[in-house]
C-alpha positions as CSV (number, residue, x, y, z in Angstrom):
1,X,24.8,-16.6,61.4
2,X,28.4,-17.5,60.5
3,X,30.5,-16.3,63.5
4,X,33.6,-14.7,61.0
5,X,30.9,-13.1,58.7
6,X,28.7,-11.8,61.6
7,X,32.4,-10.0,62.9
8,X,32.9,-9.0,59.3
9,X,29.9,-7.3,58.8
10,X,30.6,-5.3,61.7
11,X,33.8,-4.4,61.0
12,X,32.5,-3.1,58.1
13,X,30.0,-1.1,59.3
14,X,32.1,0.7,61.7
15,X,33.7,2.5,58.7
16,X,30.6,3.3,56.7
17,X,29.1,6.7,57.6
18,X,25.7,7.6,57.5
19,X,24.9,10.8,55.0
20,X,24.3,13.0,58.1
21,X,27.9,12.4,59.3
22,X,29.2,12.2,55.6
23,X,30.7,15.5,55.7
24,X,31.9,16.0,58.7
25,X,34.0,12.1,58.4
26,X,37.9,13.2,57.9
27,X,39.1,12.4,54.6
28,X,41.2,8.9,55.4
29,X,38.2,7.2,57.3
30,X,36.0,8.2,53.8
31,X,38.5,6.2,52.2
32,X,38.5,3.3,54.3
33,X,34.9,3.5,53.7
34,X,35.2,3.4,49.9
35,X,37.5,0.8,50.3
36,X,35.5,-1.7,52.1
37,X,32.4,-0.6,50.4
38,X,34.4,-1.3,46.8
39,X,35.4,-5.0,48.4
40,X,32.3,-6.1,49.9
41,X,31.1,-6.3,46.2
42,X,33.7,-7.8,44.9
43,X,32.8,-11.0,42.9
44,X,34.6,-14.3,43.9
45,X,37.4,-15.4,41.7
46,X,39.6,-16.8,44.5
47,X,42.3,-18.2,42.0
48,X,44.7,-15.4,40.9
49,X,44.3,-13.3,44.2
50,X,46.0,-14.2,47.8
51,X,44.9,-12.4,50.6
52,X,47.0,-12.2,53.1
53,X,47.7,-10.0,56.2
54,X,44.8,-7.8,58.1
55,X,42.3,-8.4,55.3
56,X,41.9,-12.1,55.7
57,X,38.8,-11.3,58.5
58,X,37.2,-10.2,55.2
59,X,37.5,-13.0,53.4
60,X,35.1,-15.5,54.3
61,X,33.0,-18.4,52.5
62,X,29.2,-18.4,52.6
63,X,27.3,-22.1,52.5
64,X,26.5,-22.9,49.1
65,X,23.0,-23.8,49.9
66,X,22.5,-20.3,50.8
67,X,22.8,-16.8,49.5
68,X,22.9,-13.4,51.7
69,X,21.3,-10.0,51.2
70,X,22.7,-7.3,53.6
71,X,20.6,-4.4,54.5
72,X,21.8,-1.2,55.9
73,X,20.1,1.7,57.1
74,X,20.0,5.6,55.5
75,X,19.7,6.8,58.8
76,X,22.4,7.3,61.5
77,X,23.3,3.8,63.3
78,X,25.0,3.6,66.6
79,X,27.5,1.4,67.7
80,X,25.0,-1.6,68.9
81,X,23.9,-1.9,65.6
82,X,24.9,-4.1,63.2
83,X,23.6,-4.8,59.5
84,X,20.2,-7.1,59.1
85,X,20.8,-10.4,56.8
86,X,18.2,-12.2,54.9
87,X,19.1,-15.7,53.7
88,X,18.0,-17.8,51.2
89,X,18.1,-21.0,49.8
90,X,19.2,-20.8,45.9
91,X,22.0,-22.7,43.3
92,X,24.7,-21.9,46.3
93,X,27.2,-18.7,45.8
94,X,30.5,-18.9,47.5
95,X,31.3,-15.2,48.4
96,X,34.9,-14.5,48.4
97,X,36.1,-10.8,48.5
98,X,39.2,-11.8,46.3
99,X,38.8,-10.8,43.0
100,X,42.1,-9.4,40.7
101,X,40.1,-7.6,38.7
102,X,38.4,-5.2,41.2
103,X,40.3,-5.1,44.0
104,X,43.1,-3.9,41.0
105,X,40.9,-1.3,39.7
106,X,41.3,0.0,43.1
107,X,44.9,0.1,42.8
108,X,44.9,2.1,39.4
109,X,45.7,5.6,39.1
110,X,43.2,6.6,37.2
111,X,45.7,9.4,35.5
112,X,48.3,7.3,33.9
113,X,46.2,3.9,34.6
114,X,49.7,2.6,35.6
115,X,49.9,0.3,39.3
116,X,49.8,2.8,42.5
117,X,53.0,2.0,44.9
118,X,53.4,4.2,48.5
119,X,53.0,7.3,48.8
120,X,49.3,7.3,47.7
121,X,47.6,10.3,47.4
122,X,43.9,10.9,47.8
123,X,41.8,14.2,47.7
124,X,39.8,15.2,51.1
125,X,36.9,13.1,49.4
126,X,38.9,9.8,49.0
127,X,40.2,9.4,45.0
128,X,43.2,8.4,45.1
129,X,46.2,8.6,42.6
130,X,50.2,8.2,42.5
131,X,52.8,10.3,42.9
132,X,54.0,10.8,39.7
133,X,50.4,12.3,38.9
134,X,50.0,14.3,41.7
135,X,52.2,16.8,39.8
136,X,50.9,16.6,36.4
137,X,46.8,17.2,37.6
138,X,48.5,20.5,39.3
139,X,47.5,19.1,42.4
140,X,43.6,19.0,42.0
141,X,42.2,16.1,41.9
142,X,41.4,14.9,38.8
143,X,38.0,13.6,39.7
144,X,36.1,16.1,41.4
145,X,38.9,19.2,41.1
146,X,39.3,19.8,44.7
147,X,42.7,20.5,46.1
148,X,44.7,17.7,46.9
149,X,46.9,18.7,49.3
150,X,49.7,16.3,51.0
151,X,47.2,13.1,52.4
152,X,48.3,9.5,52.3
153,X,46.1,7.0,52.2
154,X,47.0,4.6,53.9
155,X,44.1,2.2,53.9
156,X,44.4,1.4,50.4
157,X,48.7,1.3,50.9
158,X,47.8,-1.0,53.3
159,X,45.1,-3.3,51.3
160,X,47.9,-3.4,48.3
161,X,50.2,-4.6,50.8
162,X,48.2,-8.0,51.7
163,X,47.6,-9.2,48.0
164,X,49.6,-11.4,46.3
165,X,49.1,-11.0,42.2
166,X,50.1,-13.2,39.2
167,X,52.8,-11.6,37.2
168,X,51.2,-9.3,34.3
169,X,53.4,-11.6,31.6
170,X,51.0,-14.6,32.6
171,X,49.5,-14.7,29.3
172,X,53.1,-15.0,28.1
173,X,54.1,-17.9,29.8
174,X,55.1,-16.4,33.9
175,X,53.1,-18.7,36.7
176,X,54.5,-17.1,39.4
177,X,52.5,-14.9,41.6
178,X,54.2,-12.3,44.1
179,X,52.9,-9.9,47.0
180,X,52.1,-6.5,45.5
181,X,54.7,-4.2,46.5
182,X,57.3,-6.7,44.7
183,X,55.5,-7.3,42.1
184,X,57.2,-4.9,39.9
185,X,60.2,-5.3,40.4
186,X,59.6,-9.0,39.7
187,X,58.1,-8.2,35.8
188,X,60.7,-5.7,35.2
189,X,63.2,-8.6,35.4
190,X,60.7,-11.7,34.3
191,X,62.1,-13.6,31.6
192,X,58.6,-14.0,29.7
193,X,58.5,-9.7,29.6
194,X,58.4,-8.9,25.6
195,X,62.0,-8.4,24.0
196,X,62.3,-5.2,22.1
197,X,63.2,-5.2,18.7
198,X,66.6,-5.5,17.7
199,X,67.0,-2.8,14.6
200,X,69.4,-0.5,15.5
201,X,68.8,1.6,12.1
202,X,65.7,3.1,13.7
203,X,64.2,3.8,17.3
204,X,61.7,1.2,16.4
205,X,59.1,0.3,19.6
206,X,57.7,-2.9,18.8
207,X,58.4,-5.4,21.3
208,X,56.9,-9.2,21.7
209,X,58.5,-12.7,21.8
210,X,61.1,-13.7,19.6
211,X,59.1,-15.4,16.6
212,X,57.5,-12.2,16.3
213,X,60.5,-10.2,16.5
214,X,61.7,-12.6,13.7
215,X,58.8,-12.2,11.4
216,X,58.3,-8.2,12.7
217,X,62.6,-8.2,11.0
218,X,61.6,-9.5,7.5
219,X,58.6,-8.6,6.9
220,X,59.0,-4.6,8.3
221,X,62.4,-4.0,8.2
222,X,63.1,-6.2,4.9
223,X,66.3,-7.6,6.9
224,X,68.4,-10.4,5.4
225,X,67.5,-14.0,6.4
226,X,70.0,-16.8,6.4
227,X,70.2,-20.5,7.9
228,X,73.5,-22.3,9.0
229,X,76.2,-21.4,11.8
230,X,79.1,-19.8,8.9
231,X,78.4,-16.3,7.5
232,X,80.2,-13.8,5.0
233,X,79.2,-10.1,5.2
234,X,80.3,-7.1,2.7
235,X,80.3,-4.0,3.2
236,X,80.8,-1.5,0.5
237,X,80.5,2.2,0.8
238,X,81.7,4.7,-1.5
239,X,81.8,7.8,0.8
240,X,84.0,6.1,3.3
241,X,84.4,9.6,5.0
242,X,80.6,10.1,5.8
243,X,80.7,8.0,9.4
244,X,77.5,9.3,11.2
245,X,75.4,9.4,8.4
246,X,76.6,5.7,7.1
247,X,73.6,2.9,7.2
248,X,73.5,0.5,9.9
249,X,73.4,-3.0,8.3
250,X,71.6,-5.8,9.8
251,X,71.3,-9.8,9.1
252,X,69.8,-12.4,11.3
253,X,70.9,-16.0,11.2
254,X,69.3,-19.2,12.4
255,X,71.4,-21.5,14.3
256,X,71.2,-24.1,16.5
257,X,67.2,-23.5,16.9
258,X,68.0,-20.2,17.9
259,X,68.4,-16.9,16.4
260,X,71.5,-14.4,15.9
261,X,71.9,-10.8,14.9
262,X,75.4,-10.1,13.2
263,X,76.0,-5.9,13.3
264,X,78.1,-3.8,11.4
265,X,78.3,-0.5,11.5
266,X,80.3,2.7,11.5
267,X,80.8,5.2,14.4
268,X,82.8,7.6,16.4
269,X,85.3,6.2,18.9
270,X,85.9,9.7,20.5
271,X,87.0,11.8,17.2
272,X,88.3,8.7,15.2
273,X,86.0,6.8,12.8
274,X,85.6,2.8,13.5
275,X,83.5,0.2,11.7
276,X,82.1,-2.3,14.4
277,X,80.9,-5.9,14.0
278,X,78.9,-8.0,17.1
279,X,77.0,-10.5,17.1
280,X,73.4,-10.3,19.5
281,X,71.6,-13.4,20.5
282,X,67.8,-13.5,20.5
283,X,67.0,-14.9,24.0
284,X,68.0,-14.4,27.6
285,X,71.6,-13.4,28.4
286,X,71.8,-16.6,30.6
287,X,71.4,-18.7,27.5
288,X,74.3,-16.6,25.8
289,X,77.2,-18.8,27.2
290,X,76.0,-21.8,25.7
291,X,77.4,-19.7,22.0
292,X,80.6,-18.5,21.3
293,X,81.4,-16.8,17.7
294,X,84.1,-15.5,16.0
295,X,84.6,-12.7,13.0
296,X,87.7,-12.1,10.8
297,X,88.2,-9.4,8.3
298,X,90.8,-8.8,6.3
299,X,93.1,-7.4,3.0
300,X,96.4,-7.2,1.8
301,X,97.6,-9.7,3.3
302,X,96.7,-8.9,7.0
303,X,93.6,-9.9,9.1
304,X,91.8,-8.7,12.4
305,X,90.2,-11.5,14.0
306,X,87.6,-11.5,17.4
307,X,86.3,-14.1,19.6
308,X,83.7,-13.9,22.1
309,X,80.4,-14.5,23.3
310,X,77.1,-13.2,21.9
311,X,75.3,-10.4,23.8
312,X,71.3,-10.6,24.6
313,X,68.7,-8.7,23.1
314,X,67.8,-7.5,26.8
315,X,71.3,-5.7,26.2
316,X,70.3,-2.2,24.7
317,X,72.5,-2.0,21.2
318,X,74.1,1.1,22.4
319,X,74.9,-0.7,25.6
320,X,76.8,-3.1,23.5
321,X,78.3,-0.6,21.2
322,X,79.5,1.5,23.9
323,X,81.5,-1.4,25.4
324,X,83.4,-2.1,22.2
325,X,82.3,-5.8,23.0
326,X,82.9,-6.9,19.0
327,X,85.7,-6.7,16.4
328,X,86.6,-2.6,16.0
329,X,88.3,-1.6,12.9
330,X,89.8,1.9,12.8
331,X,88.8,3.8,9.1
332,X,92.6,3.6,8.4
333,X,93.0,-0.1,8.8
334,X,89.5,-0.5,6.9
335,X,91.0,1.5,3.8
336,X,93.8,-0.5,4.0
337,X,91.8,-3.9,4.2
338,X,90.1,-2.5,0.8
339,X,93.1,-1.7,-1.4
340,X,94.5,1.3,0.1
341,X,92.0,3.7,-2.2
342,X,90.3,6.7,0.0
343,X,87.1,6.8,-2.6
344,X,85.6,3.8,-1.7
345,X,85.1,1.1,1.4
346,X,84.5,-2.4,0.4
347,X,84.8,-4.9,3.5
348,X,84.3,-8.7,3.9
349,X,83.2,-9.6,7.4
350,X,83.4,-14.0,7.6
351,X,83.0,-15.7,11.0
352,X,80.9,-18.7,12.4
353,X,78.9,-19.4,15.7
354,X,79.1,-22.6,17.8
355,X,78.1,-24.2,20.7
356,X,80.1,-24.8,24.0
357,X,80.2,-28.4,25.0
């Protein structure tokens, strides 16, 4: 017998109890159990999943001229037994107890189905769940209703902490793969994690790459599609008073091979109505220095002009809003711009985007 499985195997069986002793086991050592029970049938698929840590004396290779059948008894075992193994010759499996998919599923509140990070909680017969769902099951378990209490389980904290997983946007583009408990943070900051959509008119919650965003903006939001790096945007409203309840207008250029998002809108800068123009690139924000852009408005004589740099999409448009980041024009200056008349609002917004040598 293999030397690493033969200690294995016996590791294992020191944490599996036999059904007279079942009861009597204290809740974390049934979880170990379940743990190592859940692992040893874990399929190989050695690729995505890096073990690393105290579990590596589990992870061992089998000859591929043989395959292994372990037997355990029902009965109660002492400590100088150790599992029977019958081999065989066969086709050859390679038994690795890596395997994203399962040993993942273990890692799953099975509540909110969302990743389980430290403290993990587990009932006195071993499910588990995270924190955040401890409070919303009431503190029963929602598996088998007992009372949960305040137990850790520590086992499976301590199994999460010796894998190393591919980043959930791999299908997206990501090939990086990070240990579990940074993880996380990792895909909240990944730049192949979806971009929300850009509308500001609606609390829209679609969210994929950018040619879907671009198509998702025609096609759903019927938003005004233009080519070429110049642009000349009117605004005419003929309740100039009515700020909050004024539409939020939104046109999308393509420039460059990239995409841009010119805004205009009204608001309240504290009591006083402002119109707002920006300009939002559809990428990453360190791609947004490459672009600089400029908008002018004007009447009368007299001009407002504003240069800058285009804000990501990963930006939140409030975010942008609320830092004034664009050309402001103050409801006064606007009536002004369109003739001095207080019945009606008609603005001509021109500017043009480049790129930085």
């Amino acid at each position: 017998m293999n030397p690493l499985l033969g200690e294995a195997a016996a590791a294992s069986v020191l944490f599996l109890p036999s059904p007279s002793s079942a009861a009597a086991s204290p809740p974390q050592l049934s979880t170990i159990s379940f743990v190592i029970r859940r692992i040893l049938l874990i399929p190989a698929s050695r690729n995505l999943l890096r073990p690393r840590g105290f579990v590596n004396d589990l992870f061992m290779d089998i000859p591929e001229s043989h395959s292994m059948e372990c037997e355990f008894s029902t009965g109660d075992f002492d400590n100088d037994r150790v599992p029977s193994y019958k081999s065989s010759a066969g086709s050859g499996v390679k038994a690795s107890l890596s395997s994203t998919g399962n040993v993942h599923e273990l890692l799953e509140c099975p509540v909110c189905t969302n990743s389980m990070y430290p403290p993990i909680h587990q009932c006195p017969n071993g499910h588990t769940l995270c924190l955040n769902c401890k409070a919303r099951v009431q503190n029963h378990c929602p598996t088998c209703r007992q009372e949960l209490g305040n137990i850790r389980c520590l086992a499976l904290e301590k199994v999460a902490e010796s894998l190393e997983l591919p980043c959930r946007h791999q299908n997206l583009g990501c090939s990086e793969i990070h240990p579990y408990y940074s993880k996380l943070k990792h895909e909240q900051l990944c730049r192949f994690r979806p971009y929300n959509c850009p509308y500001a008119g609606s609390e829209c919650l679609v969210s994929g790459d950018i040619p879907m965003l671009v198509a998702h903006l025609k096609n759903d939001h019927k938003v005004d599609m233009h080519d070429g790096c110049t642009f000349n945007h009117r605004y005419v409203k003929s309740n100039p008073n009515e700020v909050e309840n004024a539409t939020w207008m939104l046109t999308v250029f393509s420039c460059y091979g990239h995409y841009f998002c010119l805004h205009f809108e009204p608001f309240l800068l504290g009591m006083t109505p402002v119109y707002m123009a920006f300009l939002r690139f559809l990428g990453e924000d360190s791609e947004t220095r490459q672009f600089g852009y400029s908008l002018e408005v004007g009447g009368n004589d007299r001009k407002l002009t504003w240069q800058g740099v285009p804000r990501s999409i990963r930006d939140n448009h409030r975010k942008v809003r609320d830092s004034y980041d664009g050309l402001i024009i103050h409801r006064n200056m606007a009536l002004f711009f369109s003739g001095g008349s207080q019945q009606e609002l008609k603005l001509r917004v021109t500017g043009r985007i480049w790129k930085e040598q």
